[in-house]
N, C-alpha and C positions, 0 to 999 in steps of 0.2 A: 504494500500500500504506500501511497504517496507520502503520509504524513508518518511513517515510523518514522524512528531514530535511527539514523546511520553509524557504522560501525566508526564512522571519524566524528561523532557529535562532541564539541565541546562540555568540559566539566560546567560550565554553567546551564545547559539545556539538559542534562542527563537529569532523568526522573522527574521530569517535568510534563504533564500532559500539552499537546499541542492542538492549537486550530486551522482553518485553511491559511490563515495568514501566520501560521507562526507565532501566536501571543501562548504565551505557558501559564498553566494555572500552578499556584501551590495545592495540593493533594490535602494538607489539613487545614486549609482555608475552605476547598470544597466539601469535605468531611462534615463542616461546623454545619450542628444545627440550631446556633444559638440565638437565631435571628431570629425568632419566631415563626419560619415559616414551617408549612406541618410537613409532616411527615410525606404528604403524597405530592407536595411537588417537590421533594428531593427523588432522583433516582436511584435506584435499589443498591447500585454499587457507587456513589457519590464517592466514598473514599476511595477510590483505587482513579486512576489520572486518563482514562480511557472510558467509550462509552460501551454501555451491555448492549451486547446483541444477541443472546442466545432465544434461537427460538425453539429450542426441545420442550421447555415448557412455558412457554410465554414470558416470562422473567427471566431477567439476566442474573447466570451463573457462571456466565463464561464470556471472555471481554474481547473484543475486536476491534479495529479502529476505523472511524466510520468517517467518510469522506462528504462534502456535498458536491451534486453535480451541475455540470456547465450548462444551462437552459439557455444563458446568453447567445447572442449569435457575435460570434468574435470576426469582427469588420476588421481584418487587418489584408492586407495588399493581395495575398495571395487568394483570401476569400472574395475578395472583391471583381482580381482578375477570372477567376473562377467560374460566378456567374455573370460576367460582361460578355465571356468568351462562349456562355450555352449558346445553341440554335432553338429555333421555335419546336422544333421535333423535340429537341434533347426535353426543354423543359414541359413539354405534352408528354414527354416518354416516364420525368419525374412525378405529374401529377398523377399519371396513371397507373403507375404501382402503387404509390399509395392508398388509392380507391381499391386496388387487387388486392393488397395485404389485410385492410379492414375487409372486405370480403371473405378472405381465406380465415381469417380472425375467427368473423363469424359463423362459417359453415363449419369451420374444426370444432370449437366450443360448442355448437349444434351438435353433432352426433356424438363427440366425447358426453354431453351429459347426457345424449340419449340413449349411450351405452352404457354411463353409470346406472341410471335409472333401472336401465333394463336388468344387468345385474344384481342391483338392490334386490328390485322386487323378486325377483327369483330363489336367490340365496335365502332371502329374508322365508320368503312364502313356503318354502321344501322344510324349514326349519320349523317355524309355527303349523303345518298341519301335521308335520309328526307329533311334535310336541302334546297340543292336542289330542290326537286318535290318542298317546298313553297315556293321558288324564282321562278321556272318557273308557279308558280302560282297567281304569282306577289303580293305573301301574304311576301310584304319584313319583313315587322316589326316585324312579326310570326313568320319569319324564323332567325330573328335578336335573340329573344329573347328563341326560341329554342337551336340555338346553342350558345348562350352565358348560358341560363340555363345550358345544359346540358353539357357542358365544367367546371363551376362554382364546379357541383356537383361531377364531377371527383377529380378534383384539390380538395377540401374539404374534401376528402377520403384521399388521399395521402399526404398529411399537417400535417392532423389529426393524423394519424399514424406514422409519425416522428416525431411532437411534443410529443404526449403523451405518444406513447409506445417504441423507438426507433429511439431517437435525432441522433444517430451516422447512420444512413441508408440516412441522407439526403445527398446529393450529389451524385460525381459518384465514392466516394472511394476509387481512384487510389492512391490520394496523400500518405495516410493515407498506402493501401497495401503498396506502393514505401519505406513509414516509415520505417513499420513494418522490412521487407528485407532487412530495411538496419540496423536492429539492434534495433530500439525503439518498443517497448513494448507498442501499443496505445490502448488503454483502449476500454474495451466494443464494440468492430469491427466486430468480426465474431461471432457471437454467433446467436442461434437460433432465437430470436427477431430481431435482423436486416435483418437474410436470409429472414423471413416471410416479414415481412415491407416491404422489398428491393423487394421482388417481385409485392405484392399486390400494390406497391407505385409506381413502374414506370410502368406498365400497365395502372392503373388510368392518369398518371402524363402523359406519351406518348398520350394515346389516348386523352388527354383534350384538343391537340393543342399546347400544349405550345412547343418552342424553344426550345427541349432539347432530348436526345437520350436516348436509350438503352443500348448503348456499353459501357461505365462508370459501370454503373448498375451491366449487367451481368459479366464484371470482377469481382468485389466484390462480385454476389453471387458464382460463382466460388471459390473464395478466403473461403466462408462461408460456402458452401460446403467443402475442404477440410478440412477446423476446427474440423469441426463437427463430420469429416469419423474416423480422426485421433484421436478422444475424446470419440469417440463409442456413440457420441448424446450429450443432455445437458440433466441436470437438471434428473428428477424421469426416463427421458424416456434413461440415459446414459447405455449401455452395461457394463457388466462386467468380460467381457471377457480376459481372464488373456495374451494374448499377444498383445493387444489395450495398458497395461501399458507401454510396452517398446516403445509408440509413446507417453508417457509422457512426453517429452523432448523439449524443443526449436527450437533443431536442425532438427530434425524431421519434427515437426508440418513445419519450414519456406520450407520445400523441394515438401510437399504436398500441401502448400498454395500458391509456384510457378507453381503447376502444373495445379491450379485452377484457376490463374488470366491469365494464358496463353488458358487453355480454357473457359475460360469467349470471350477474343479476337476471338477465333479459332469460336466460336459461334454468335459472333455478323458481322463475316465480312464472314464467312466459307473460313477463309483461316490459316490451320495448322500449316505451316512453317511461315507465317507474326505472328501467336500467339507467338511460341517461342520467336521468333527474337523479339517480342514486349519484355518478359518478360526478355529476355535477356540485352537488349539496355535499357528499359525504366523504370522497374523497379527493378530487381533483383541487389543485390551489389557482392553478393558471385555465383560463379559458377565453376561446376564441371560437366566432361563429362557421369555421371552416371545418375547424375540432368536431362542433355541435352536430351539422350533416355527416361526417363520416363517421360517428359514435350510433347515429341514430343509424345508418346505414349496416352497420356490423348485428346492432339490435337486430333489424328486420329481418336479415338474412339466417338468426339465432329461432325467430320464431317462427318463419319460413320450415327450418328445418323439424323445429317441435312438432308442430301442426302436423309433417308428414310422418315422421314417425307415430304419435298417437292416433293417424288412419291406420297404419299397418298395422298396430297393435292393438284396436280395438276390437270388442267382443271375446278378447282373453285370448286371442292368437297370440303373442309372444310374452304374457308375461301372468304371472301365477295370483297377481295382486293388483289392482288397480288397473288406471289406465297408462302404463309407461311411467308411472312414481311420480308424477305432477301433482300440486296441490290444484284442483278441478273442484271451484267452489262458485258457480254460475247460479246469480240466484234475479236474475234481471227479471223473469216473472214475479215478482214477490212485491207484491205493494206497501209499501211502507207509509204507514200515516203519523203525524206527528201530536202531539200533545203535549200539556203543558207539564205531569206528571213524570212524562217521558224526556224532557230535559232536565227536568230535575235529575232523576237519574244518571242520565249519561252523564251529566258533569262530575256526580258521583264516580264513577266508572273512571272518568279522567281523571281524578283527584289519586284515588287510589292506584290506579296504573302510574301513575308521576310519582306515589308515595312509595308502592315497592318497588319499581325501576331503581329510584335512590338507594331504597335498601339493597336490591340486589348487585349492584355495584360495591356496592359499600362493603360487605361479604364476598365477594366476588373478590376483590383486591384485596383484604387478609389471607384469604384461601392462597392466589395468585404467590405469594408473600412468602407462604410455610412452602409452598410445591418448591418455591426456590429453594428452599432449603436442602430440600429431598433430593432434589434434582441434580445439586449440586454436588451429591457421594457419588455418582459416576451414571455409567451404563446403566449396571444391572438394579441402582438404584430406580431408572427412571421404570426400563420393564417392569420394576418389580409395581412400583407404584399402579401404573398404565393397568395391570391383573386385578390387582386387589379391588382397584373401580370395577372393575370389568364384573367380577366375583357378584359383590355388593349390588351393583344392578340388577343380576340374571335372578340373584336372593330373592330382591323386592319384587321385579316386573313376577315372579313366577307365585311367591310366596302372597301376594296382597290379593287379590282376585277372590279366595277362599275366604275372607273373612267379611265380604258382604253376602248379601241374600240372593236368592233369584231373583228375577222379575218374571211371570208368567208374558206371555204375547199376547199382543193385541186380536182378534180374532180377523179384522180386517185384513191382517198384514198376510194371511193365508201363507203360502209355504217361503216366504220369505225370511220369515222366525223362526226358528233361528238359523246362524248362518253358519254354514263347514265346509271350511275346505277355504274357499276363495273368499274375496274381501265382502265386509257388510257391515250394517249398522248391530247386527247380530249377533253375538259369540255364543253359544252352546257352552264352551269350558265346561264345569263341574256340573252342568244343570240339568235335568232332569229332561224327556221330551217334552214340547212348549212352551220351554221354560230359557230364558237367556242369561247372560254375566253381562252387565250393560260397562262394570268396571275391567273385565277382559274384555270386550270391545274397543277398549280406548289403548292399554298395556300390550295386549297379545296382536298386534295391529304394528306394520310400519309406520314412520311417524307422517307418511304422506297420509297412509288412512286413518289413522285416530287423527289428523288436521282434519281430513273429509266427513268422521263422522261426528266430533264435538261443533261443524261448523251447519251439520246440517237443519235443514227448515222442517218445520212443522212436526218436531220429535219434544216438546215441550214436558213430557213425562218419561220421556227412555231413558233419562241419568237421575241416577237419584243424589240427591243432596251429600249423602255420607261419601257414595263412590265417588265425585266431585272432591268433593274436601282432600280425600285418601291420595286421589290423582295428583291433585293441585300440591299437596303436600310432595310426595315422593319425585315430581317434578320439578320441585323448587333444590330439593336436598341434591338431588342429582344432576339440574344442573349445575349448581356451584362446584362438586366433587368431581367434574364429569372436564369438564373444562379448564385445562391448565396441564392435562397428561399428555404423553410423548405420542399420538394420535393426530390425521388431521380431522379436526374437527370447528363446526359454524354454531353462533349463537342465534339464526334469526328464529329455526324451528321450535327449539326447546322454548325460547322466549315466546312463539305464537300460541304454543301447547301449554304455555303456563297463564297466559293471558286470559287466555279463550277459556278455561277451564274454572275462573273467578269472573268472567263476564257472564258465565250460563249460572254461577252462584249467585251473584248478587241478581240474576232475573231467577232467580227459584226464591229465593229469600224475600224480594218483592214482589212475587208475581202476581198479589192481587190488585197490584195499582201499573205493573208493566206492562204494557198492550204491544211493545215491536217482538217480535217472533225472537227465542230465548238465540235460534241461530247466529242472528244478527247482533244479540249482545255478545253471542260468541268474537263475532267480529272484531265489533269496538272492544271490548277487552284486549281483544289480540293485539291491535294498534297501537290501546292506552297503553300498555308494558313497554310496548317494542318502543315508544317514542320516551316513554321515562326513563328508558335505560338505554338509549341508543341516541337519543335527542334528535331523531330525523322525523321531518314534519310535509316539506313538500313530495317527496321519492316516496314515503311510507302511504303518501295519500292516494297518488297514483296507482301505485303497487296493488295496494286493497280494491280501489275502483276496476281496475283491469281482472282482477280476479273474482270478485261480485260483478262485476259486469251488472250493476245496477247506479243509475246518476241518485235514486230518490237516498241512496243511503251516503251520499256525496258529503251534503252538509252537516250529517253526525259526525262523521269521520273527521273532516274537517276541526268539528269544535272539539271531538275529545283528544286531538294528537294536539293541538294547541294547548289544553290547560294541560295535560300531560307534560309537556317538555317544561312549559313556564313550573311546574313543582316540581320536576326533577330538577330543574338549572337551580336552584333555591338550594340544591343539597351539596351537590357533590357534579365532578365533570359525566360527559360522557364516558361509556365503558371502552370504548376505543382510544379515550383520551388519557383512561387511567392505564390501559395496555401501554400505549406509548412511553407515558410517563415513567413508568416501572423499565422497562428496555434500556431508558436513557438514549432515546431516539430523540434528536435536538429538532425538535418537531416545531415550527413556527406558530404560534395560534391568529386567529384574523383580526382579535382585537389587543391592538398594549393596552398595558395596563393601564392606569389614571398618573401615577407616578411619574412615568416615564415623558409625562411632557415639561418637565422640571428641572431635567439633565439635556443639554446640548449633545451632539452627537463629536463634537470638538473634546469638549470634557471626556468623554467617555476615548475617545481616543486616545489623549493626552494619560489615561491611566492606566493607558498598555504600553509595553514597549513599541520604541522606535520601531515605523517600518522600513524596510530593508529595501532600494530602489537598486536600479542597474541604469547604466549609462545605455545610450543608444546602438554604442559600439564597444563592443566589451570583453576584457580580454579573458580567454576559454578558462586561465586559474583560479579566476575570481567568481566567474557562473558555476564552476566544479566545487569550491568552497561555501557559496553561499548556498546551492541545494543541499550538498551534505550535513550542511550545521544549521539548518533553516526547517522547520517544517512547513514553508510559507506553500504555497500551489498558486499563488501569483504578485507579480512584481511589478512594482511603477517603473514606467522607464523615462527616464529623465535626458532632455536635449540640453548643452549647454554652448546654442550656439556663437557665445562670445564669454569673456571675462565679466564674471559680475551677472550675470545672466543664466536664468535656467527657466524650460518650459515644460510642461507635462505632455509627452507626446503619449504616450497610453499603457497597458497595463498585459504584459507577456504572461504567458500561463506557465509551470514548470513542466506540464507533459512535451509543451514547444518547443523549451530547453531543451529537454531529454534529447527529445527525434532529434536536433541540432545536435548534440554531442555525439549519436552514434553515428547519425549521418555523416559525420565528420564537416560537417559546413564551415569551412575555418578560411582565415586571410592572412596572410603574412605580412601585412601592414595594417595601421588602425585608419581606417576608409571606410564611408560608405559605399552602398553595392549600385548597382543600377538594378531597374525591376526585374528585367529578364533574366537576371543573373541565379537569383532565389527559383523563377518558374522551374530552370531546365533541372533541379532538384528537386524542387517539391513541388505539391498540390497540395488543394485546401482537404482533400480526401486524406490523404493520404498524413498529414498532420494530426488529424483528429483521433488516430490511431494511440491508444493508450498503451499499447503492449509493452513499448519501450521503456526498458529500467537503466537506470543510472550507471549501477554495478557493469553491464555488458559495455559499454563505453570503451573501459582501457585503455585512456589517454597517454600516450607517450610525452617527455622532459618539452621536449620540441612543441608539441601539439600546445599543451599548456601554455606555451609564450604563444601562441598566436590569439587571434581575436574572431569576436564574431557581430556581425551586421545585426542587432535585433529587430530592426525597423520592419522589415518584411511581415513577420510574426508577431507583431505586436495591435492590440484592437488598440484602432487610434480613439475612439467612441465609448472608451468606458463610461457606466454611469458614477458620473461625480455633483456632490451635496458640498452646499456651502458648511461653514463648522457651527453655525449658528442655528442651523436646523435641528427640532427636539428631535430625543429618540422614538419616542411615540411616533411621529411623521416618518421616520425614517424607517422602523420596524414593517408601514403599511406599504412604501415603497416597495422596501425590500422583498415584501412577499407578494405583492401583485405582479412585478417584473420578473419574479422566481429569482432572482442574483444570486450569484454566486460569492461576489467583491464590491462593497462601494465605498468609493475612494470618498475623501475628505478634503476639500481645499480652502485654504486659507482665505477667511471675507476680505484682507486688505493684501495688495498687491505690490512688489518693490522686487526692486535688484537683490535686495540681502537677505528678502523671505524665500523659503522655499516654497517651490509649488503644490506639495499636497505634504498636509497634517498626519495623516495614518491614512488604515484601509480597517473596514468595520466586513463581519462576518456573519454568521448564521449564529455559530455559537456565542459572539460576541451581544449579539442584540436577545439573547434569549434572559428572559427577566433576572434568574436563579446569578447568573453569570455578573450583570450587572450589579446585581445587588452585594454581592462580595466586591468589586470594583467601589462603591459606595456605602458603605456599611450604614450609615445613616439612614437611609433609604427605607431601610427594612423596618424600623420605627411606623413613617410616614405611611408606607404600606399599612401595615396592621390596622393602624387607626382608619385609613378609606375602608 
């Protein structure tokens, strides 16, 4: 990585953590928690000089060094020559792969999750009606030990393969894409290994029973998809296709990775427009309306392919359980009338979906907290853990069913009651003939069909109150225990199943004054949770619209995801925010703080070390010394075209350097170049190229005394702020232009000042950072 420490690093920089510019923190200055601030916006490993990235179980146990990336478009000579010198073909030949690669995006992510599904349902279905026929066989302990086996041996697949071959696939990925798009560089994410993992590990992981989704999952293979499209492959099997280089870039790659985590969504809900809207609201930082068409493009061709697969699979032609493992909740015939009784409610409904959201976060991140701990004795620690959930699950889902009653059948419902074998609102379990387990219809069910049957209409007596309760409970217990193991696994299912399961309660609890069909409180329930513990408000609206496919329940929805997030915000962040926050992933938020408009961005530079510039023309011992002893990733470069004189001509990257060193671009006099001079060596393609390491260089006595031209490679167009600007302004800059670097320049101008003050960062603007820079501060905080 760019920002380690070199084997030639000076005694002053040694043991010092570093950021894109090279500022070092003390290690027990970032340790202190005496500031006041709490516990959850320190990072889990605050003391150690590096940031956590271990994603085996969602908390950092294990430290990596984490880079930001270059979103900027660096305007320097060669980039410029670059595209002056395209043809109108060339750049028709540029926009039209792009529209290809969102296509390929798409259709990949289409039948990858329509071959998970397919899966699921199959492995999942063979397993629940054995299971079953030895309970109606009254072979309990057979059946006990069948499906705790063969749930064991799921989970042992999917552990297995995130411990040993792809730690980063554990989880549902989101935080980590969220990272990415918003400029962090997290390590090891999309790449071949995790796409495979990520697939073979939540089919395993889903089908074993445990508490946890698909939807997490396939956004990140979404996301791993387009890495991959845009890189022409990994490793011996990459293409070399000579217009896949010009997607060697940053900027690129994050445009086609938004088009994959949106149909990741579009694929796990088949809802197009809630994709976007997801990628826009909940993870993307930068957006533009060029972005917006080809995300919505990748959608379409996502549900395109859904659509055809659930023809082929309907009427139980390929699949043991449902329809192709989609939530299939279309209730647009269903009239919904409003009352004044019945907003009472719902507000209700939103109140408490904002109240446990809070709580389940809140529990979610101590849990999060100890699994570090666990996590952190090794391997067989994490396996071991990964089991013992696995165990504890198969206990409950198999063990709780017996302890409610039957319910007899309705006589209307004729041979429909009960149901065996294939999917239904039915389960037979332990029950007598016409007799059903309405609590094994929810448990003994994959979690696409207990979403389908706790969501369904006109069943206002098939759950009874206690089975509700028992459900709601062991869903709650299990997801917290269930989430944070070496598994990948999503929180939107468990979270819709824990919702919905307290929306049909509080309509059984009120039902002599509730008049909307208890389904439909199923709904709002589901929302209210997802939005109090998730704080998504316009994606989450869409999503349920497209999935009710009814407008009249439009404006419920609406008002309960709105007082839902306004009570969750009251408590505690989102769960993706306390994910991040625990990683120690220097994740930007959209708003600074209040504080922060009270320190100039001048001050806050002045209480970092000096930045480290380079002349225009520079000689190779001095560019070999300052990257080795420097952990900077970019450099002012400074013109001084006379005595007494100097100007900012722009701001070189150290990957630039690099390529320059191995390329050997050297002069044997101190000159500038002419422009053709740099062309007949490099391209702006071929710059962008990060592969290049320092160490391969092996400059000769000779080489060292020569120099090198930076002007060709240097962006003349950095963005630079006067020193007078607050941080607060500068913070909203910095994340709406995604930057990587912005430079600082002095408000008053002269022969004897220099041209720019410092260079401010990612890690530099992020509050925690600051406030150790000002200790004061932390005061002033507490009190806002």
């Amino acid at each position: 990585m760019e920002d380690e420490q070199s084997a030639g690093a000076t005694a002053t920089t040694s043991g010092l953590g570093k950021h894109d510019n090279g500022v070092h923190d003390n290690p027990e200055v970032l340790g202190s928690t005496s500031n006041g601030i709490s516990s959850l916006e320190q990072p889990l490993l605050r003391r150690n000089t590096t940031l956590t990235a271990n994603h085996l179980a969602i908390v950092g146990a294990k430290v990596s060094h984490i880079e930001s990336l270059d979103y900027e478009i660096i305007e320097n000579d060669l980039f410029k020559h670059d595209w002056r010198s395209r043809s109108n073909v060339e750049v028709l030949q540029y926009i039209f792969l792009k529209w290809a690669l969102a296509f390929l995006v798409g259709l990949l992510t289409g039948v990858i999750a329509s071959l998970i599904n397919l899966a699921i349902e199959n492995i999942s279905g063979i397993k629940m009606i054995h299971m079953v026929q030895l309970v109606r066989d009254k072979r309990y302990w057979t059946g006990f030990f069948y499906f705790s086996g063969f749930n064991l041996a799921l989970t042992f697949v999917a552990a297995v393969l995130c411990v040993v071959f792809a730690p980063t696939a554990a989880g549902p990925g989101i935080p980590e894409i969220k990272a990415y798009l918003n400029g962090v560089d997290t390590p090891n994410m999309f790449g071949a290994p995790q796409l495979i993992v990520k697939i073979i590990g939540s089919i395993c992981a889903v089908s074993s029973g445990l508490d946890l989704g698909k939807e997490g999952p396939l956004v990140h293979i979404g996301a791993c998809l387009a890495n991959l499209l845009s890189q022409g492959g990994a490793g011996r099997f990459r293409l070399r296709w000579k217009w896949l280089r010009y997607f060697n870039n940053d900027r690129d790659r994050r445009d086609l990775i938004t088009c994959g985590a949106s149909s990741g969504v579009c694929a796990a809900f088949r809802s197009p427009v809630g994709g976007v809207l997801f990628a826009l609201e909940e993870v993307a930082t930068w957006w533009r309306s060029t972005l917006l068409w080809r995300t919505f493009f990748s959608t379409a061709t996502v549900v395109v392919v859904l659509r055809g697969f659930i023809e082929v699979c309907r009427n139980g032609r390929c699949a043991l359980f449902g329809e192709g493992g989609l939530i299939i909740f279309d209730v647009g015939d269903v009239t919904v009338n409003y009352h004044l009784n019945d907003l009472i409610i719902v507000t209700l409904v939103g109140v408490i979906g904002g109240l446990l959201g809070a709580l389940y976060n809140h529990l979610l991140h101590k849990v999060l907290r100890l699994y570090s701990l666990i996590n952190g004795k090794g391997r067989m620690a994490k396996l071991a853990l990964a089991l013992a959930v696995c165990v504890f699950t198969s206990a409950g889902l198999y063990v709780l069913p017996f302890a409610v009653p039957c319910t007899p059948c309705d006589p209307a419902l004729g041979a429909a009651c009960p149901t065996n074998g294939m999917s239904g609102n039915f389960k037979q379990f332990n029950c007598p003939a016409g007799h059903y387990n309405d609590l094994a219809s929810l448990l003994h069910a994959t979690n696409m069909d207990a979403t389908r049957n706790i969501f369904s209409t006109g069943t206002s007596g098939e759950f009874r109150l206690d089975s509700l309760l028992i459900f709601f409970a062991i869903y709650c217990v299990l997801g917290l225990f269930t989430f944070g193991i070496a598994v990948p696994s999503g929180l939107f299912l468990p979270i819709i199943l824990m919702g919905s399961a307290y929306g049909r309660i509080v309509a059984l609890v009120l039902q002599d004054v509730a008049r909307i069909d208890h389904g439909l409180y199923a709904v709002l329930g589901a929302a209210a949770l997802m939005s109090g513990s998730m704080r998504m408000t316009v994606s989450l609206c869409v999503i349920f619209l497209e999935l009710t496919n009814n407008l009249l329940l439009l404006p419920m929805t609406m008002f309960v995801l709105l007082i839902a997030k306004t009570v969750g915000d009251a408590f505690n962040p989102s769960i993706y925010e306390i994910i991040l926050d625990l990683k120690g992933l220097p994740f930007l938020e959209p708003n600074p703080e209040p504080w922060m408009k009270d320190i100039t961005v001048g001050e806050l530079a002045a209480a970092k070390p000096r930045a480290i510039s380079l002349q225009v023309v520079e000689r190779v011992s001095t560019i070999v010394h300052v990257l080795r002893n420097t952990g900077h990733n970019g450099f002012p470069v400074v013109d001084r075209p006379r005595p007494g004189l100097s100007e900012l001509h722009g701001l070189v990257l150290r990957s630039h350097l690099v390529a320059v060193l191995n390329k050997r671009w050297f002069l044997t006099e101190k000159r500038k170049t002419e422009m053709w001079e740099a062309r007949e060596r490099f391209s702006a393609v071929e710059l962008a190229d990060k592969s290049y390491k320092l160490d391969d260089a092996e400059l000769t006595q000779e080489e060292m005394d020569m120099y090198v031209d930076l002007h060709p490679f240097t962006n003349t167009t950095p963005y630079t702020v006067v020193e007078t600007m607050s941080v607060a302004k500068a913070v909203v800059l910095f994340r709406s232009v995604a930057l990587r670097h912005m430079l600082i320049m002095p408000k008053y101008q002269g022969p004897e000042i220099t041209p720019i003050v410092g260079i401010l960062t990612r890690q530099d603007l992020r509050a925690h950072n600051i406030l150790d820079a000002f200790p004061n501060l932390a005061n002033k905080k507490m009190a806002q």
